[in-house]
Chimera marker file (.cmm) of the C-alpha trace (Angstrom):
<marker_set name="trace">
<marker id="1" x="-28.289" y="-14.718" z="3.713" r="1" g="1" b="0" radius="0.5"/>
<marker id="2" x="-25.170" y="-12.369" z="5.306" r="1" g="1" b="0" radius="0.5"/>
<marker id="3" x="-25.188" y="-10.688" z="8.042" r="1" g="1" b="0" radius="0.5"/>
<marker id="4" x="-22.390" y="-9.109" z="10.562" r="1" g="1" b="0" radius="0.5"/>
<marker id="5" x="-20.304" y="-11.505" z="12.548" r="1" g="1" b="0" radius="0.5"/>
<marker id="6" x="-19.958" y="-10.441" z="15.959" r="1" g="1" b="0" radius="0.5"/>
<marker id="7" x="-16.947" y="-13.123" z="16.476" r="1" g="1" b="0" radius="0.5"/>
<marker id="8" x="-13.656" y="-12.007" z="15.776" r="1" g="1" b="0" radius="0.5"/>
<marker id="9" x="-11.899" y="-13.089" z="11.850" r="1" g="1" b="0" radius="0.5"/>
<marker id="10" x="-14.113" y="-12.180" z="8.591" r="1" g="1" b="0" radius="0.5"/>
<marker id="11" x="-16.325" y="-9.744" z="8.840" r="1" g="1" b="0" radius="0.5"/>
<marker id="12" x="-19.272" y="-11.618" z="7.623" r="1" g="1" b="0" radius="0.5"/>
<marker id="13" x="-21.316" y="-14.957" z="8.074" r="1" g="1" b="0" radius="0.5"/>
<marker id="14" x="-22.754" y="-16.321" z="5.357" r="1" g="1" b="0" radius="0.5"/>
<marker id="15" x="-22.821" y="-19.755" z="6.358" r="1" g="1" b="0" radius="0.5"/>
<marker id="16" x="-26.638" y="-20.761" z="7.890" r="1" g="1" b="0" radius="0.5"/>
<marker id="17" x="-25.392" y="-22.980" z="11.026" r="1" g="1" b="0" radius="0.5"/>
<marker id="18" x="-23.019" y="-20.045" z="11.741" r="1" g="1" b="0" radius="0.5"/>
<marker id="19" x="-25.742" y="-17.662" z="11.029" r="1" g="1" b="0" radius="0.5"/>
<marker id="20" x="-28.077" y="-19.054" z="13.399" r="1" g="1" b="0" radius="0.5"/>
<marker id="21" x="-25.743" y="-19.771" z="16.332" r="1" g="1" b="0" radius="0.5"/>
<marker id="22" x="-24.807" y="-16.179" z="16.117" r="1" g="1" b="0" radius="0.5"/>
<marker id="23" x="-28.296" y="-15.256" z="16.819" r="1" g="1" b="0" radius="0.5"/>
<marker id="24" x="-28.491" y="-18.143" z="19.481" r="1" g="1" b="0" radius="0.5"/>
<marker id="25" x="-25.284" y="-15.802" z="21.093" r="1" g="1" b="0" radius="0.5"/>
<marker id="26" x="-27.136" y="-12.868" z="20.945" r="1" g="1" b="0" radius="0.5"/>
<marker id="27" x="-30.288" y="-13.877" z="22.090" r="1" g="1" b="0" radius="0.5"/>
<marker id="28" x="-28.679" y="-15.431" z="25.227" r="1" g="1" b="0" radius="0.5"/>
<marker id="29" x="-26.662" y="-12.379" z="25.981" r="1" g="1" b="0" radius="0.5"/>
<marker id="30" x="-29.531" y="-9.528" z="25.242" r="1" g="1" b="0" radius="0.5"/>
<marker id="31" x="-32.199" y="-8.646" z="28.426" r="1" g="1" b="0" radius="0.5"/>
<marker id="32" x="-35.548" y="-7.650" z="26.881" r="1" g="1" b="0" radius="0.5"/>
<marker id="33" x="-35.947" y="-4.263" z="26.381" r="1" g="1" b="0" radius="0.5"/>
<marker id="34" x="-32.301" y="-3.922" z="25.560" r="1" g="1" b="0" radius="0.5"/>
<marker id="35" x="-32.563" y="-3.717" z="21.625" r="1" g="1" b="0" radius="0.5"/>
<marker id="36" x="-34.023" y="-0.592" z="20.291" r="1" g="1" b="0" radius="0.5"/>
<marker id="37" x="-37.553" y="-1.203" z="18.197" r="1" g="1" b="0" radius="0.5"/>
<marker id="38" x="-38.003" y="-4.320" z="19.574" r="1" g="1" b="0" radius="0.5"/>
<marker id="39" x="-38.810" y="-4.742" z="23.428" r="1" g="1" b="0" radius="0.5"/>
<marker id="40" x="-39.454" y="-8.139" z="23.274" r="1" g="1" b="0" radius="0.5"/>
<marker id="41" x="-36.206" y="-9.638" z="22.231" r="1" g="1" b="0" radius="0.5"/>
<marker id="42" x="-33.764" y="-11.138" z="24.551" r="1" g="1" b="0" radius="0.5"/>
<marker id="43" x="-33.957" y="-13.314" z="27.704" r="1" g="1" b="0" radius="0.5"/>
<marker id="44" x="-34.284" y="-13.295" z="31.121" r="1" g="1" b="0" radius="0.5"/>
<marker id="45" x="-33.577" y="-17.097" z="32.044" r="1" g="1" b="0" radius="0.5"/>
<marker id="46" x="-31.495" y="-16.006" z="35.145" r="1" g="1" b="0" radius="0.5"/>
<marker id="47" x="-34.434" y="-14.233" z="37.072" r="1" g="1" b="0" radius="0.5"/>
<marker id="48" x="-35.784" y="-17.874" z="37.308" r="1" g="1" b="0" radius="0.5"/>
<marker id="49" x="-32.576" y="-19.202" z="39.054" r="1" g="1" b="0" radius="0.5"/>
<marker id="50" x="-33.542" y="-16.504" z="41.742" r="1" g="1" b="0" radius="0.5"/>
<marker id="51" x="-37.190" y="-17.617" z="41.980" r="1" g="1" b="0" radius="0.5"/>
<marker id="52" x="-37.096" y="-21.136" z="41.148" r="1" g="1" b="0" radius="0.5"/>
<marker id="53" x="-40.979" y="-21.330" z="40.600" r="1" g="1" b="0" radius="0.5"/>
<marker id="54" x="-40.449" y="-22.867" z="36.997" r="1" g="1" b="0" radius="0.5"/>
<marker id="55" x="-39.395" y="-26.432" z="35.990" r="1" g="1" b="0" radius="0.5"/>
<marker id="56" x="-36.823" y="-28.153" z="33.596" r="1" g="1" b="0" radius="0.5"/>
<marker id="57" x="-39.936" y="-28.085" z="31.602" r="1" g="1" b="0" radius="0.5"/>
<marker id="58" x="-41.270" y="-24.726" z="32.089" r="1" g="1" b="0" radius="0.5"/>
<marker id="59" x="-37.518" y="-23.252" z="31.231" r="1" g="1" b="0" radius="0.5"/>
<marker id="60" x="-37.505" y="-26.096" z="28.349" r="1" g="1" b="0" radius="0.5"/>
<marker id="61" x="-40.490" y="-24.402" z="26.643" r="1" g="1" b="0" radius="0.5"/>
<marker id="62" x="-39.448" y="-20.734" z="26.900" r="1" g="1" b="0" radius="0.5"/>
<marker id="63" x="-36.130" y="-21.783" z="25.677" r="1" g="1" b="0" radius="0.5"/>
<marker id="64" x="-38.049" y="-23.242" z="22.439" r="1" g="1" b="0" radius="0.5"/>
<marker id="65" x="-40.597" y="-20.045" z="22.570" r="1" g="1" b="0" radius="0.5"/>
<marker id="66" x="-37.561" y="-17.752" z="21.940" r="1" g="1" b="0" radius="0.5"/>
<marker id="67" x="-35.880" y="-19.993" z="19.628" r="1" g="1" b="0" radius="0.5"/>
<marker id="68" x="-38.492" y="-20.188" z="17.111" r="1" g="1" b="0" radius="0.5"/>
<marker id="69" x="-38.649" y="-16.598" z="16.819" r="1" g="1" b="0" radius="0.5"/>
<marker id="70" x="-35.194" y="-16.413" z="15.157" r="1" g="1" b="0" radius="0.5"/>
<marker id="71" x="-34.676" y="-17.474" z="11.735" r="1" g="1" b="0" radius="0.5"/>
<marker id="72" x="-33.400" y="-21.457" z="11.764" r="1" g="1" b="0" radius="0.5"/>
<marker id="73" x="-33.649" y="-21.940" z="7.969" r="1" g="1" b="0" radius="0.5"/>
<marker id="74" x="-35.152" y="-25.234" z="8.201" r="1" g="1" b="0" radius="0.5"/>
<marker id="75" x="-33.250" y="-26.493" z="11.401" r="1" g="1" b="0" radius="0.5"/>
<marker id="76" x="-35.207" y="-27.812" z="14.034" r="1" g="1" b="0" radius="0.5"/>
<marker id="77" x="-34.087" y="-27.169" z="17.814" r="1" g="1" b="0" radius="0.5"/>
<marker id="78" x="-34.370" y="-29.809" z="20.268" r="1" g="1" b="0" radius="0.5"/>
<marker id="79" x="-33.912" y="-28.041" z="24.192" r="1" g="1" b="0" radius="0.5"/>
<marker id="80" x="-32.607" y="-30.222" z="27.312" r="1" g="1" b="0" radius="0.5"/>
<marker id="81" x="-32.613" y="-28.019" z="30.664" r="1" g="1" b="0" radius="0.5"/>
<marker id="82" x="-30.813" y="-29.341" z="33.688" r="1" g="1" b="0" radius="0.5"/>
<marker id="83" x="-31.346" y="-26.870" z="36.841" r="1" g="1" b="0" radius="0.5"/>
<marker id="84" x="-28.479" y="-27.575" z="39.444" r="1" g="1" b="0" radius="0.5"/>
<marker id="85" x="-28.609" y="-26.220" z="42.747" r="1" g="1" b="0" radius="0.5"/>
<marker id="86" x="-25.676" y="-24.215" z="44.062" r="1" g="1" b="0" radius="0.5"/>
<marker id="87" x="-24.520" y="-22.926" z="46.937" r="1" g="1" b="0" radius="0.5"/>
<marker id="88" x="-25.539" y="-18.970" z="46.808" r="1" g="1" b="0" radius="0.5"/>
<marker id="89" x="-27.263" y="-19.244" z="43.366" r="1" g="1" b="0" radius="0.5"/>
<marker id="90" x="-28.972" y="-22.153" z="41.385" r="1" g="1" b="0" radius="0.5"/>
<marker id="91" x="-27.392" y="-22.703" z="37.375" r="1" g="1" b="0" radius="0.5"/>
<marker id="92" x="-29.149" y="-23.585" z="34.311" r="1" g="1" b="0" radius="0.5"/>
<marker id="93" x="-27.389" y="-25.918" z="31.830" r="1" g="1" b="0" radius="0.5"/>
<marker id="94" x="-29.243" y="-25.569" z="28.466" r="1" g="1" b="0" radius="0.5"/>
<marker id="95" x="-28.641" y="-27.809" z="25.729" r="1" g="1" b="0" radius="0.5"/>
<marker id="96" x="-29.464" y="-26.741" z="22.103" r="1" g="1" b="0" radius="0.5"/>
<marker id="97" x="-29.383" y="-29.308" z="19.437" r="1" g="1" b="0" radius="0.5"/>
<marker id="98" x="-30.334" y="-28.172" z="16.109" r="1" g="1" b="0" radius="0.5"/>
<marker id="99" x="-30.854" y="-30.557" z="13.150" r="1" g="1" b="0" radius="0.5"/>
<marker id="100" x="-31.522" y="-30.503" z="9.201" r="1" g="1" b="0" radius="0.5"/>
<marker id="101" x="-31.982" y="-33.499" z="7.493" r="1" g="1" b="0" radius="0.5"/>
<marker id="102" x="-28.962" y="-34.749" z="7.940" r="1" g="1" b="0" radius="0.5"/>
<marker id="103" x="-26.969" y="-32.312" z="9.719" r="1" g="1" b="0" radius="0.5"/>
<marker id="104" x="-26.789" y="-32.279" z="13.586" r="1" g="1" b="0" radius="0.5"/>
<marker id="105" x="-25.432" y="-29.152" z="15.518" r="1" g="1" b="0" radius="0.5"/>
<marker id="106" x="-25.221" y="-28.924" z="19.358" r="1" g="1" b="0" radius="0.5"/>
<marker id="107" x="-24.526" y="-25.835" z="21.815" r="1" g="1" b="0" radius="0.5"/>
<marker id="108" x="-24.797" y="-25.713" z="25.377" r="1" g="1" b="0" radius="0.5"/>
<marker id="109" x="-24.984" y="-22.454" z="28.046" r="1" g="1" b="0" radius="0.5"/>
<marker id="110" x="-24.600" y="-22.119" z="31.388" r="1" g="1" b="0" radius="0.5"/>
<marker id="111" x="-27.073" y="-19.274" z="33.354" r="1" g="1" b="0" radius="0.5"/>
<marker id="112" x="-25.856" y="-18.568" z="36.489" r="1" g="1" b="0" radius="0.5"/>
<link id1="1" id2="2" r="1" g="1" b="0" radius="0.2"/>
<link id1="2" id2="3" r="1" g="1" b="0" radius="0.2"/>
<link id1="3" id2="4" r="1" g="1" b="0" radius="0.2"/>
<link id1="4" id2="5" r="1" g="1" b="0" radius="0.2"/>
<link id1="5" id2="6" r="1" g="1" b="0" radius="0.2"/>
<link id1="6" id2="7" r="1" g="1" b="0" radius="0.2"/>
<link id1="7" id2="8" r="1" g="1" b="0" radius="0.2"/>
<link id1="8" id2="9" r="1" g="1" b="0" radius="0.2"/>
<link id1="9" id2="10" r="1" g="1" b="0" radius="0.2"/>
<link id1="10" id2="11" r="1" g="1" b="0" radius="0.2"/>
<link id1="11" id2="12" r="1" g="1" b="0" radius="0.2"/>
<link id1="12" id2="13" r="1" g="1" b="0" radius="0.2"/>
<link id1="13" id2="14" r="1" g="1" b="0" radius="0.2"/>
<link id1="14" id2="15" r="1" g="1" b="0" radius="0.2"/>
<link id1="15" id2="16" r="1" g="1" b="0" radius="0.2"/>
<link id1="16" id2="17" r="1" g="1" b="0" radius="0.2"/>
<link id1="17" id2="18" r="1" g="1" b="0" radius="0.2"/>
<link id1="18" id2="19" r="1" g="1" b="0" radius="0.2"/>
<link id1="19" id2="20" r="1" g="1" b="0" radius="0.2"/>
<link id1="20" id2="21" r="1" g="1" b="0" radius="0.2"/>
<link id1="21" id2="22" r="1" g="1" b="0" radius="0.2"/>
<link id1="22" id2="23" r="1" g="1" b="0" radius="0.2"/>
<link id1="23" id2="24" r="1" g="1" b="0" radius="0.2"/>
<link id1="24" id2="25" r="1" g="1" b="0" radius="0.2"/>
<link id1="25" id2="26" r="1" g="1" b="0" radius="0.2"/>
<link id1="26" id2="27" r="1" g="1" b="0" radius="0.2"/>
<link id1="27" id2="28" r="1" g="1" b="0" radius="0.2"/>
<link id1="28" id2="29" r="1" g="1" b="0" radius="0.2"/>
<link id1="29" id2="30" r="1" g="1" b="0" radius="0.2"/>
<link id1="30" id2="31" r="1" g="1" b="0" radius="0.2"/>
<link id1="31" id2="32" r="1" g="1" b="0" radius="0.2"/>
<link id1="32" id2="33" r="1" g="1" b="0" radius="0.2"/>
<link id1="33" id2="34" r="1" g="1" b="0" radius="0.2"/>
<link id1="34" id2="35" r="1" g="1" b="0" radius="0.2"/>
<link id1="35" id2="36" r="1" g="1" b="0" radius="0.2"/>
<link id1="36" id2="37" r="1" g="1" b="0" radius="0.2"/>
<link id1="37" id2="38" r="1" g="1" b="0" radius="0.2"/>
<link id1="38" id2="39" r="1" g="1" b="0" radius="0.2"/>
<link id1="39" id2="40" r="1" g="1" b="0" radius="0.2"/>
<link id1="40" id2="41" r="1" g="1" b="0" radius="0.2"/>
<link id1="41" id2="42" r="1" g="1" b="0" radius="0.2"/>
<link id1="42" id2="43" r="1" g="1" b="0" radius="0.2"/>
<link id1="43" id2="44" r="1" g="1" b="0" radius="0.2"/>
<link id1="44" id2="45" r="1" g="1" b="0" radius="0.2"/>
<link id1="45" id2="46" r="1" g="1" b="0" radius="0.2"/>
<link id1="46" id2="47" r="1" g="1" b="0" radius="0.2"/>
<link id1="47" id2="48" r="1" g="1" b="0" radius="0.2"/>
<link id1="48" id2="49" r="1" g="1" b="0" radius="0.2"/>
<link id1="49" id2="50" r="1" g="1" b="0" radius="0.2"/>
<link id1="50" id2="51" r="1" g="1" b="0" radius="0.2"/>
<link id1="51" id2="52" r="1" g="1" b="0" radius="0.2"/>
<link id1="52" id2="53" r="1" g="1" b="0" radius="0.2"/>
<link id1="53" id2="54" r="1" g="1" b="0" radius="0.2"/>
<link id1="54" id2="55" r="1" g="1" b="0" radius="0.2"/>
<link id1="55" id2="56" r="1" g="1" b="0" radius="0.2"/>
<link id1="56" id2="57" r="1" g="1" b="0" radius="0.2"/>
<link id1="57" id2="58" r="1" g="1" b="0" radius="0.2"/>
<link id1="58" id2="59" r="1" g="1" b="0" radius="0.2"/>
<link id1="59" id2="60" r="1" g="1" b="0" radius="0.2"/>
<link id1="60" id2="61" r="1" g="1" b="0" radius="0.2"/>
<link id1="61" id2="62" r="1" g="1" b="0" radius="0.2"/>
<link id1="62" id2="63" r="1" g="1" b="0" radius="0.2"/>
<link id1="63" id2="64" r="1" g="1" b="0" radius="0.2"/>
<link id1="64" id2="65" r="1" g="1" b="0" radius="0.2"/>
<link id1="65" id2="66" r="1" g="1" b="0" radius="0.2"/>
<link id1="66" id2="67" r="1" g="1" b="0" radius="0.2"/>
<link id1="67" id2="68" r="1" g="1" b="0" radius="0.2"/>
<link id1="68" id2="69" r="1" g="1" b="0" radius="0.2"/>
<link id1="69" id2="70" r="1" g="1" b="0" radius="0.2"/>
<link id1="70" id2="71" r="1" g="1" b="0" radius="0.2"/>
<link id1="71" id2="72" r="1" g="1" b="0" radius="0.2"/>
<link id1="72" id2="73" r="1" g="1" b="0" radius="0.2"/>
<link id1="73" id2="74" r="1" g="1" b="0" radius="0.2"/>
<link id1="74" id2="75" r="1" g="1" b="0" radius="0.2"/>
<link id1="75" id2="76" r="1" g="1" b="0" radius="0.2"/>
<link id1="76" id2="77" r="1" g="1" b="0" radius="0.2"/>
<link id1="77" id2="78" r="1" g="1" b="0" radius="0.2"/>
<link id1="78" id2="79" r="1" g="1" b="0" radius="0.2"/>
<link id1="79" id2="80" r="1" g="1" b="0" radius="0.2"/>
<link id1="80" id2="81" r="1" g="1" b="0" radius="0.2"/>
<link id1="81" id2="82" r="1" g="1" b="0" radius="0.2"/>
<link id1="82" id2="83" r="1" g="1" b="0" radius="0.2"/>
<link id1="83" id2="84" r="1" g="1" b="0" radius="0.2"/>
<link id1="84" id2="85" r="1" g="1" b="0" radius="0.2"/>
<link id1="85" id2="86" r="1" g="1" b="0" radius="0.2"/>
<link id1="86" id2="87" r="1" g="1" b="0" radius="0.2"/>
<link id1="87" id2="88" r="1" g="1" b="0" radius="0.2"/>
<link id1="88" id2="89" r="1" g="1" b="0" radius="0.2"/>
<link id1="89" id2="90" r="1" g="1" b="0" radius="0.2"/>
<link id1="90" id2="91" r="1" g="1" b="0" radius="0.2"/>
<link id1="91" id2="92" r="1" g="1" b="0" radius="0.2"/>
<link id1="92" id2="93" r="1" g="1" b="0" radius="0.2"/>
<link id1="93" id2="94" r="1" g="1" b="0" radius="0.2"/>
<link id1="94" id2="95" r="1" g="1" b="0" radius="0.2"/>
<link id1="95" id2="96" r="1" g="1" b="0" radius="0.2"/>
<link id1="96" id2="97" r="1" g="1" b="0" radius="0.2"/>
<link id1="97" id2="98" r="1" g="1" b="0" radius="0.2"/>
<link id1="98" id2="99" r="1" g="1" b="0" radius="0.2"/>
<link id1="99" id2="100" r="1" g="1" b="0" radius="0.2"/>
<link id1="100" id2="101" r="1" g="1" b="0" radius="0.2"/>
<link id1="101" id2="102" r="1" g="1" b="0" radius="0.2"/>
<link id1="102" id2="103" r="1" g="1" b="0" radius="0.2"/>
<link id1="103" id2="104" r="1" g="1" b="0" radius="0.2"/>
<link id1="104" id2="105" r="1" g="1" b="0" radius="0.2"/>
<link id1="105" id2="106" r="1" g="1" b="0" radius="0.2"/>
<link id1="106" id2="107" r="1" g="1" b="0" radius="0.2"/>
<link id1="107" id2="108" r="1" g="1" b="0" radius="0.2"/>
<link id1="108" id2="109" r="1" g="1" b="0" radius="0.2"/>
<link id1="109" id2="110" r="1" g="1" b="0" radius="0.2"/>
<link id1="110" id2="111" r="1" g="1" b="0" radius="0.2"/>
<link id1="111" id2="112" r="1" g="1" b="0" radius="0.2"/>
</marker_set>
C-alpha cells in the first residue's frame, strides 16, 4: 500500500511500519471533528490531563480503541501509559510497541 508522507524527503511511504507510524502521527495530532467526513477520528487524550477522572488503564484502553481502528497490517500494538503529575498541568507518557512475528517497533508521546 502507498500513501502520502507527511515527513519531509520522498514523497511517498510504501513501507508498512512507516505506513502505520504515519497514521500513529496523525492520529495523535488530529482533535475529533477535525477531519472532514469523518467526525470520529482523532484524539482528545489531553482533556483527561485536565480532569484526571481516568486511570493508566482507562487511558491504556482508549489508546488501544483508537489504534485498532487504523490499518496495522498484521502488527499488534501493545500500550503502556504513565500519568505524571506536574506542576500547572499533569503529562501522559504513552508507549506504543507494535510487533509482527518477528519484528518489534516502539514509539512513545508525550500529552501535555
Amino acid at each position: 500500500m502507498i500513501d502520502f508522507n507527511i515527513k519531509s524527503g520522498s514523497g511517498v511511504v510504501n513501507n508498512d511500519i512507516d505506513l502505520i507510524l504515519q497514521q500513529i502521527d496523525i492520529l495523535f495530532d488530529t482533535n475529533r471533528g477535525e477531519v472532514l467526513g469523518d467526525e470520529y477520528f482523532g484524539t482528545q487524550y489531553d482533556k483527561y490531563l485536565y480532569k484526571l477522572h481516568i486511570s493508566n488503564e482507562g487511558l491504556q484502553s482508549e489508546v488501544l480503541s483508537d489504534l485498532y481502528k487504523i490499518e496495522l497490517f498484521g502488527f499488534v500494538p501493545n500500550v503502556e501509559v504513565y500519568l505524571l503529575q506536574g506542576t500547572e498541568q499533569d503529562i501522559a507518557i504513552i508507549n506504543i510497541q507494535l510487533s509482527r512475528d518477528s519484528e518489534v517497533y516502539e514509539k512513545t508521546y508525550k500529552i501535555s
